[in-house]
TORMAR-73944 format. One record per residue (C-alpha): x, y, z. Coordinates in steps of 0.5 Angstrom, whole numbers, plus 500, padded with zeros to 3 digits. Last residue first. Example, Ala and Ser with C-alpha at 12.3 -4.5 7.8 and 13.67 -1.06 7.14 Angstrom:
REM residues 2
527498514;525491516;
END
This chain:
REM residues 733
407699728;408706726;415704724;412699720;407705717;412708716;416703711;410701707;410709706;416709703;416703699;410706696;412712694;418709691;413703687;409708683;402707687;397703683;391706681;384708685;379711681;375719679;374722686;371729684;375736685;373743683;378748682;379757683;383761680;384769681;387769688;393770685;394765681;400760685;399763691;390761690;393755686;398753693;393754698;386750696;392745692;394743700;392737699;393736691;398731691;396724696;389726691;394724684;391728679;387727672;388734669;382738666;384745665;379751663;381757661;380765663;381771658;373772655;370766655;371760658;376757653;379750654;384745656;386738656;386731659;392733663;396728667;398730674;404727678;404734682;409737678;405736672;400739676;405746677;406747670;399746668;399752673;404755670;402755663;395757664;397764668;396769664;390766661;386767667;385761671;379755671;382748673;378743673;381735677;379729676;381725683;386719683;386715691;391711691;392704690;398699693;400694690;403688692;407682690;406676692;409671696;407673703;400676700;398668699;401667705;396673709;391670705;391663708;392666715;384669714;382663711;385660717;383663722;376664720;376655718;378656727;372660729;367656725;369650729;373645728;375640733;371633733;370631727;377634724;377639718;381638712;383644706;382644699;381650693;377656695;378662690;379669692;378674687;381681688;380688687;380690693;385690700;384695705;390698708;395696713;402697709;402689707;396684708;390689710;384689715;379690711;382684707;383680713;376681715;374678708;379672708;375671715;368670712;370667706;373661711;367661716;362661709;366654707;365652714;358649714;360646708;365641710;371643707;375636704;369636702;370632696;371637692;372646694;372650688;368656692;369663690;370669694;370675690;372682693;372688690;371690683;372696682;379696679;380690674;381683677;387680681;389673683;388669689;389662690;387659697;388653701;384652707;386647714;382648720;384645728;382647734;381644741;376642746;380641753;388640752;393645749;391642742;392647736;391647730;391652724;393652718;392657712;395655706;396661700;397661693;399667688;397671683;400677681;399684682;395683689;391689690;392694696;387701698;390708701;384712703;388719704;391722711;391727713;396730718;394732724;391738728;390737735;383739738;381744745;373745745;370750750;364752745;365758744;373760744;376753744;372750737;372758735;380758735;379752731;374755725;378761725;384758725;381753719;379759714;384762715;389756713;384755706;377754705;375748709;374741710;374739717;376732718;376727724;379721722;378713721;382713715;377709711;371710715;372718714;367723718;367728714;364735717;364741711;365748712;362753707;356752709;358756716;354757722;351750722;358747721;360750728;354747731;356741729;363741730;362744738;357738739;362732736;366735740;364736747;365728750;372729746;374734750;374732756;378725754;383730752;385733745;380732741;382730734;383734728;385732720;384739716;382738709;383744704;377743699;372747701;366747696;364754693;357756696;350757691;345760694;339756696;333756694;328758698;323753702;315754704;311752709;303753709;301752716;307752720;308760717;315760713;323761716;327758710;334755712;341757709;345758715;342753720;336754724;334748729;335752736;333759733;333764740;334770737;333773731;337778727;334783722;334785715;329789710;326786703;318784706;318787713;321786720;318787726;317790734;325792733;330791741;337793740;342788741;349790744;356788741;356794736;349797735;346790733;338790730;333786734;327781734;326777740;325769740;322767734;318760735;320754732;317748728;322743724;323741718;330738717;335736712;342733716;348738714;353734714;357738707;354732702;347733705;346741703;341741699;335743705;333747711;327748712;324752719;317752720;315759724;311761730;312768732;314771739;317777736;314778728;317777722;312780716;310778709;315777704;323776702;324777710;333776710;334774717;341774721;341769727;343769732;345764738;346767745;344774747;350776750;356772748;353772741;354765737;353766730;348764724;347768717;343769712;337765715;332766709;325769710;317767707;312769710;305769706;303776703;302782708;308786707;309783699;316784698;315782691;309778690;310770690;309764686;310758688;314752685;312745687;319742691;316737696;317743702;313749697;318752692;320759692;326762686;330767690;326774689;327779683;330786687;326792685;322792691;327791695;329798692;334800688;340805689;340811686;337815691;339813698;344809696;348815692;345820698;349815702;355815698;355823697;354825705;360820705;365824700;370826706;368823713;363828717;363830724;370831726;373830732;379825730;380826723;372823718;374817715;375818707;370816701;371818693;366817688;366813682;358811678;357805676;351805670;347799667;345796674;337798674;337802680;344805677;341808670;335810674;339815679;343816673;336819669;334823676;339826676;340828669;333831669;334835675;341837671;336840666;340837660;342844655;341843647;346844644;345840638;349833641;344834647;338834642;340827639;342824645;335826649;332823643;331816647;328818653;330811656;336814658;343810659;347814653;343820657;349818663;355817659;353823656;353827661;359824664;363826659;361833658;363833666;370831665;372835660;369841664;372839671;379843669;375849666;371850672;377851678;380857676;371861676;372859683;366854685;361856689;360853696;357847700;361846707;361838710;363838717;370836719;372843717;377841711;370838708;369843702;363841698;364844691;358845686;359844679;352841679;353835674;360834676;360835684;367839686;369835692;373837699;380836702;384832699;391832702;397835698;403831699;410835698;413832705;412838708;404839707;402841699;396846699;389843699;387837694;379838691;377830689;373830683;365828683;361823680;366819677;365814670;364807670;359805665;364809659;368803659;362800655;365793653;368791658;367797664;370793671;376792670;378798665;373803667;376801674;383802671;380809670;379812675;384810679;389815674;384820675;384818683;391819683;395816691;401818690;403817697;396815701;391820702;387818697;385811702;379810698;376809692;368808692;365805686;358803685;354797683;346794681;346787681;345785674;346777676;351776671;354783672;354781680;358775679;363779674;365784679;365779684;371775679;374782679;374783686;378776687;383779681;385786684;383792683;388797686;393797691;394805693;387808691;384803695;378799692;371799695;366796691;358798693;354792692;346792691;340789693;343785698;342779702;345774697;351778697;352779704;352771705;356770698;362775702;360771708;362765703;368768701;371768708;379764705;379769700;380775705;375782704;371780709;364783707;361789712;354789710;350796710;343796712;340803710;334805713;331811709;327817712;333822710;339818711;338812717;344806719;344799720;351796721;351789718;357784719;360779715;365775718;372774719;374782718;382783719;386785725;387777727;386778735;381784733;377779729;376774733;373778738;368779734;363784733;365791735;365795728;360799730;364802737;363801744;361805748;354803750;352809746;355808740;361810740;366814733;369819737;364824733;358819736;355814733;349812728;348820726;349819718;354821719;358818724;356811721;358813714;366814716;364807721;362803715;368807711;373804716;370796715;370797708;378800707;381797702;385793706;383785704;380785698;373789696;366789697;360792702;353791701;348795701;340794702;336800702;329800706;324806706;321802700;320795703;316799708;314801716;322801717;324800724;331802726;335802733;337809735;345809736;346817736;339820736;338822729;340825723;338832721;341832713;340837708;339836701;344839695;342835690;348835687;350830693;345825691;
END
């Protein structure tokens, strides 16, 4: 780490890297909220390790954050990216997260590809919710984590008092976790009284590392400068051998004993592999010309030496294609390959790329591959096995592709020309296929009803919508038979403009956004009776079919049940199905707003026929005019759809939300604790209330709170709504 005081020689600006070995290999990914610098400190790390020039370009020209021109349009990430860069002999891949709730699954993509997490956190806006919630799925895990607080340059920026609302969020029990490893040094006021930080003094060596240069300058420390670091160096020594497997190291500490700071070093190196210790660092862009960001050299000597090897990273639980499980070394470079597809785009130079994962084996050019993909039916998502051949491997410099030879167990690399492989599938060897455990994806619950916007369009869209869904597990595709509309259920409003805008840009698709609709059902209320008549006689063959009917209601889930009390004949029996068979069109069809009726029993009591002119077709006629009067002269209910609905929100925020679901015509079913400060509510909501739930709860909560919803039942509308809609849908027709 920087206490080590190592000297770098980074090579040629822009070189693609191969790495031989799992542990020359270091996977990191980047978290944090919307504007806490990730994407800059990419590029900050980028520079100094060599990967682009002092004017931040690669060789090309173009810039390492380059990859979608969605992004640029929107001014925020979209999509996880990886930036490969090199430190002393070690390939690091570094994963750029979006920060905005709405892309959490490129979030989960990058953490499921990572061996370790750097948390960004901007000293002007805090920890917030989400990074919380990450916080806390990376505990669970025991994901190796460190702390980098950047935009220290902003007013009023402390980084003691940042310092310690990280311990605070992310410390729980033990607050002496999360502890800095180094202190920001301030040069002299400017003129609007702000003191730019312009170095760091390193606790365990007290060396200072002076940045105002643009390179970074190792130095001795002023003796004025040693007593405002000792305080915080005596706790950070002891945080550390609190964390030591050599048990007496405490004990000879407390009695004076001095620690070599070798030991101390190798110690927190151990401390963090192994996910119990979270060090604090400061990070800051490099200015216009420099060569090194302020704090940089420190994070990659952090990653470099403390984070954990591929090595040391449990692999996803492995079955065979029929689920028996199999056992596999880790990061065995000659063992059976097994790689998962963490990631699937579109690159307008190379085509479609799929960033890969190797958990064991070696992933060669040209290589034969079985592809699965599995569990992911309900989001349309088809399983396939498939056999596939690699295209060409690479690594991506900004928008171009360097070519790679190979990829070994624990490294991450793109590959080309995967016709078949969705996000979350498993590469494997055609003879002996093998399946990785899917991570876990949050359900879309934003629905957003499309159609094509032309005859052109229309011929392209169910294309552009399944390689779309493709892309992205976090999208499902629903084609609704009820409703009879396209939807695209997503994560929220961000979520579906880069969806749409992707449709235009790629795939040559232009769609309209309109309203939802909800799978509505009718149910007579009453019982009611009803005679179809029709008779016609307009020369040649004519029609004739008479059929009386009685309907009454039956519980909810029943269906349609047709019931034949018809004596004498008055029906023949050839004609009796013809009369079930229009009554059920009719049903489907709709008696009063349009929508299919249910729950019903439908009971043949009389008609007449003639010898000559009744027809199948016409005692369809009829059945279906009989329901149509029996409707006439009842009352009807229309049923909504009534989803069950669980809520998990901070305490803070419980009474709001269970305000807002009552506002929503919810009924609550209760309430429970889940841990430490959250809640789980459990509420019975009308679906006509919730469709835009995705959105209001993340406002409501802060992005703290997060729901599932299942369809519970059909109930009767209350009447006002329901006349409403009765009246649009005559207006409609």
């Amino acid at each position: 780490m920087g206490d080590k005081a190592q000297t770098h020689h980074p090579g040629a600006a822009g070189r693609a890297l191969t790495a031989d070995r799992p542990t020359s290999v270091r996977n990191v990914v980047l978290v944090g909220h919307t504007g806490s610098g990730k994407t800059t400190l990419v590029e900050a790390l980028a520079l100094t390790a060599g990967a682009v020039n002092r004017a931040g370009r690669v060789e090309d020209g173009g810039t390492v954050s380059d990859y979608d021109d969605i992004e640029h349009r929107q001014q925020r990430s979209v999509q996880l990216s990886l930036v490969p860069v090199a430190w002393d002999g070690i390939k690091v891949n570094l994963l750029d997260t979006p920060g905005y709730a709405d892309f959490v699954g490129e979030l989960r993509a990058g953490l499921r590809a990572a061996d370790a997490a750097l948390f960004v956190v901007s000293a002007s806006d805090g920890v917030d919710g989400s990074t919380r919630m990450v916080w806390e799925e990376c505990a669970a895990v025991g994901m190796p984590r460190a702390i980098v607080i950047t935009h220290l340059e902003a007013a009023r920026a402390d980084f003691e008092e940042m310092t310690r609302i990280c311990a605070e969020a992310f410390g729980g029990d033990d607050p002496d976790a999360v502890l800095p490893l180094y202190l920001p040094l301030r040069g002299p006021e400017g003129p609007d009284g702000h003191a730019p930080v312009t170095g760091l003094v390193g606790l365990l060596s007290r060396k200072l590392f002076d940045y105002s240069t643009g390179e970074r300058k190792e130095s001795e420390p002023g003796e004025d400068r040693l007593p405002g670091i000792e305080e915080a160096r005596n706790r950070l020594i002891e945080g550390i051998i609190a964390e030591s497997e050599d048990e007496t190291l405490m004990d000879r500490y407390l009695g004076g004993e001095q620690v070599d700071v070798k030991t101390l070093v190798q110690d927190l190196e151990r401390a963090v592999a192994r996910g119990s210790f979270f060090p604090v660092l400061a990070a800051a862009p490099a200015a216009e010309g420099a060569r090194q960001g302020l704090g940089t050299v420190e994070l990659l000597e952090l990653v470099t030496g403390g984070f954990p090897t591929p090595f040391e990273h449990p692999l996803p639980q492995v079955t065979t294609i029929d689920g028996r499980p199999r056992e596999l070394k880790p990061c065995d470079t000659d063992g059976p390959l097994v790689a998962e597809v963490v990631k699937t785009s579109s690159d307008p130079y190379v085509g479609r790329l799929s960033l890969v994962r190797v958990f064991s084996g070696t992933l060669r050019p040209d290589q034969p591959v079985h592809v699965s993909g599995h569990g992911l039916t309900d989001r349309g998502h088809e399983d396939h096995d498939v056999d596939e051949k690699v295209g060409a491997l690479s690594m991506p410099f900004g928008k171009q592709q360097r070519p790679v030879t190979h990829a070994v167990a624990g490294d991450l690399v793109c590959v080309a020309k995967l016709g078949r492989a969705e996000t979350g599938d498993t590469l494997s060897a055609k003879d002996d296929p093998l399946l990785v455990e899917p991570w876990q994806m949050p359900d879309p619950l934003l629905p957003v009803a499309i159609h094509a916007h032309s005859k052109a369009d229309e011929d392209k869209l169910s294309q552009g919508l399944a390689r779309l869904v493709a892309e992205d597990p976090t999208m499902r595709l629903e084609q609704n038979q009820d409703t009879h509309q396209v939807v695209l259920w997503c994560l929220g409003e961000a979520h579906a403009d880069v969806a749409l805008e992707r449709l235009r840009s790629r795939y040559g698709v232009q769609v309209d956004v309109v309203p939802h609709r909800v799978s509505l059902r009718e149910t007579f209320a009453t019982r009611a009776t009803g005679r179809g008549r029709h008779v016609k006689q307009s020369g040649g063959h004519g029609q004739y079919a008479i059929c009386e009917i009685e309907v009454e209601p039956l519980p909810g889930g029943s269906g349609i049940e047709f019931v034949d009390k018809v004596v004498g004949g008055a029906v023949p029996r050839q004609f009796i199905p013809s009369v079930e068979k229009g009554v059920r069109a009719q049903a489907a069809k709709g008696v009063a707003a349009g929508y299919p009726l249910v729950d019903v029993r439908v009971t043949l009591l009389d008609g007449k026929a003639h010898s000559v002119d009744s027809s199948d077709a016409a005692f369809q006629t009829a059945g279906a005019l009989a329901l149509r009067e029996a409707a006439a002269d009842a009352r009807i209910h229309l049923l909504e759809p009534v989803a069950e609905v669980t809520v998990l929100v901070g305490d803070a925020y419980v009474g709001a939300v269970m305000s807002d679901l009552s506002s929503r015509r919810g009924r609550l079913l209760g309430t429970e604790q889940v841990g430490s400060g959250r809640t789980l509510i459990r509420a019975e909501v009308p679906e006509f209330e919730i469709g835009r739930y995705a959105v209001d709860l993340r406002s409501l909560s802060h992005g703290t709170a997060r729901f599932d919803r299942a369809y519970a039942r059909h109930e009767p509308m209350p009447p006002q709504i329901a006349e409403r809609l009765r009246e649009q849908a005559g207006d409609e027709g």
